[in-house]
C-alpha positions as CSV (number, residue, x, y, z in Angstrom):
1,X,90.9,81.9,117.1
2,X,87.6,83.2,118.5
3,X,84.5,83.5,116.6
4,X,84.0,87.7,117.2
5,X,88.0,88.0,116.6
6,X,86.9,86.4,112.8
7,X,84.5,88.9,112.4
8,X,86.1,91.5,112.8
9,X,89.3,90.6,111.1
10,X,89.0,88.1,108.4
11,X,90.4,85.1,108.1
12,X,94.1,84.4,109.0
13,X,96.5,86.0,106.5
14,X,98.0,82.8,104.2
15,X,95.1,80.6,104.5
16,X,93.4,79.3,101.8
17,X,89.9,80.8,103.0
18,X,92.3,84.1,103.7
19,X,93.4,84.1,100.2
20,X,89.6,83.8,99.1
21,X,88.6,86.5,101.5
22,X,91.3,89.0,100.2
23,X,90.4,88.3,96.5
24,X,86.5,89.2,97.1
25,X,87.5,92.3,99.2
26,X,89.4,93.7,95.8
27,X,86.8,92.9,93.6
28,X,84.3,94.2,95.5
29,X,86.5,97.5,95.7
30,X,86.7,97.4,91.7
31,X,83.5,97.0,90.7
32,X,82.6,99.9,93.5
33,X,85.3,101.6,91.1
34,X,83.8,101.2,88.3
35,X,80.3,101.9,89.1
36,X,81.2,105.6,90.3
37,X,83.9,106.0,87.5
38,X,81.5,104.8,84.6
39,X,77.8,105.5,85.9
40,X,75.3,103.7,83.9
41,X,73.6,106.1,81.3
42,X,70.3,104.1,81.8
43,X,67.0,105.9,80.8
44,X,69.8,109.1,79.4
45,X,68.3,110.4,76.6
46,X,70.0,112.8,74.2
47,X,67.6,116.4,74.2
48,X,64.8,116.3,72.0
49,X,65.8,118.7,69.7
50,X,70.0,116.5,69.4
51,X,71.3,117.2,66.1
52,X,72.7,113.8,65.2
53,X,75.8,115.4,62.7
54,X,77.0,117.4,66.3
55,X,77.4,113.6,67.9
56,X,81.2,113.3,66.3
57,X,81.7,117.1,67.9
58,X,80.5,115.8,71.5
59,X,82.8,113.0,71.3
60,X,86.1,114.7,70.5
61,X,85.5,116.8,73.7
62,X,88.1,115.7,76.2
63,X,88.5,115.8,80.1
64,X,90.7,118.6,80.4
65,X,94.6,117.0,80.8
66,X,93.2,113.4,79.7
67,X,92.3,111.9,76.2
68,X,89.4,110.5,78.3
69,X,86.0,111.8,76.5
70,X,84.2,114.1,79.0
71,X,80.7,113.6,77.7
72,X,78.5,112.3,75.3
73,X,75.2,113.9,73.6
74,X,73.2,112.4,76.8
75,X,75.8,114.6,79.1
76,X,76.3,117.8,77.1
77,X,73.4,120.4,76.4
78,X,73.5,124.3,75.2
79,X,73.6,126.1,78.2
80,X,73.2,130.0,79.2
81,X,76.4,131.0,81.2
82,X,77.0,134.4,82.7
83,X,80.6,135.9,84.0
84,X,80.5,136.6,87.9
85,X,83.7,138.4,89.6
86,X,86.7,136.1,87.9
87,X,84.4,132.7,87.3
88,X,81.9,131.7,84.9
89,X,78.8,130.2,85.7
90,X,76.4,127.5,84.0
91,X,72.4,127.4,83.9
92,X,72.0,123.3,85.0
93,X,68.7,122.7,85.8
94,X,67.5,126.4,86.7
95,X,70.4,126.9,89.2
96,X,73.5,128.5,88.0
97,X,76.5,126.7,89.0
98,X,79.8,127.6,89.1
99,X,82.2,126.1,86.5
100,X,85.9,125.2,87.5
101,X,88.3,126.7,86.0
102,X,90.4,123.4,84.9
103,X,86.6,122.5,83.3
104,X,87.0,125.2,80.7
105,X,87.6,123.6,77.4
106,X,89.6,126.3,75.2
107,X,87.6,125.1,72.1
108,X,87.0,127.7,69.1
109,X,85.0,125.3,66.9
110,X,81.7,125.1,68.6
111,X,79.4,123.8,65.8
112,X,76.2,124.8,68.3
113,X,76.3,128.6,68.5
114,X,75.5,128.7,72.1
115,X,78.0,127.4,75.2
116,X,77.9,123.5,75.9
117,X,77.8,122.1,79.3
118,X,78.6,118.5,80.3
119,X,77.2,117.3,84.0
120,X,76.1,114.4,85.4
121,X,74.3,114.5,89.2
122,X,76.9,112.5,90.2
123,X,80.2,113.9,89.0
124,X,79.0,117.7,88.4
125,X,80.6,119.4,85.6
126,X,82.8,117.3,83.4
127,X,83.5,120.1,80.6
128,X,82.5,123.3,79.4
129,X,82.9,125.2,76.0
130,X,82.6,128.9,76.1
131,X,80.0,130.1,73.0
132,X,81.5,131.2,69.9
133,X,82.0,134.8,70.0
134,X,81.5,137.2,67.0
């Protein structure tokens, strides 16, 4: 087989160095996986003002349709939210963004008095609990 034809294709499917080649193609595909599934929370601090008795409160909150935690105290902060046309909308960062719908956690036990956002820069919102109402 030509040299460029390697290149471009790999080794020949069965062979030993084929097998070898395969094997560090799927690893390299799950740690890529795993790196954009599970971001590292290096240098994530919870807010200053955290309440450390809320921390069992954070962790109960659940990706909406999964019992996959949505956030921690380093994801989740008190947010303002306003209501626009049919969608609500979250105060991250001093832009409002828009929350989606299936991110709405139908939670009445918000222990924090004001609505709760969970985003990361790289996956956006994860959850969000409406404030409680009186």
């Amino acid at each position: 087989m030509q040299d460029w034809v390697f290149r471009l294709r790999g080794p020949p499917r069965g062979s030993r160095l084929g097998m070898r080649f395969a094997l560090v193609r799927v690893m390299t595909r799950l740690l890529l996986m795993a790196a954009l599934l599970f971001p590292a929370a290096a240098g994530a601090q919870p807010p200053a003002d955290a309440d450390p008795a809320l921390g069992p409160w954070f962790r109960s909150l659940l990706v909406p349709g999964t019992s996959i935690s949505c956030c921690s105290v380093t994801d989740c902060r008190a947010t303002e939210y306003r209501i626009e046309a049919d969608h609500y909308e979250a105060l991250i960062g001093g832009t409002w963004h828009v929350v989606p719908p299936d991110k709405i956690l139908q939670r009445t036990d918000n222990p924090t008095g004001h609505a709760v956002v969970c985003w990361t820069p790289q996956r956006g919102i994860l959850c969000f609990v409406r404030a409680t109402e009186s």
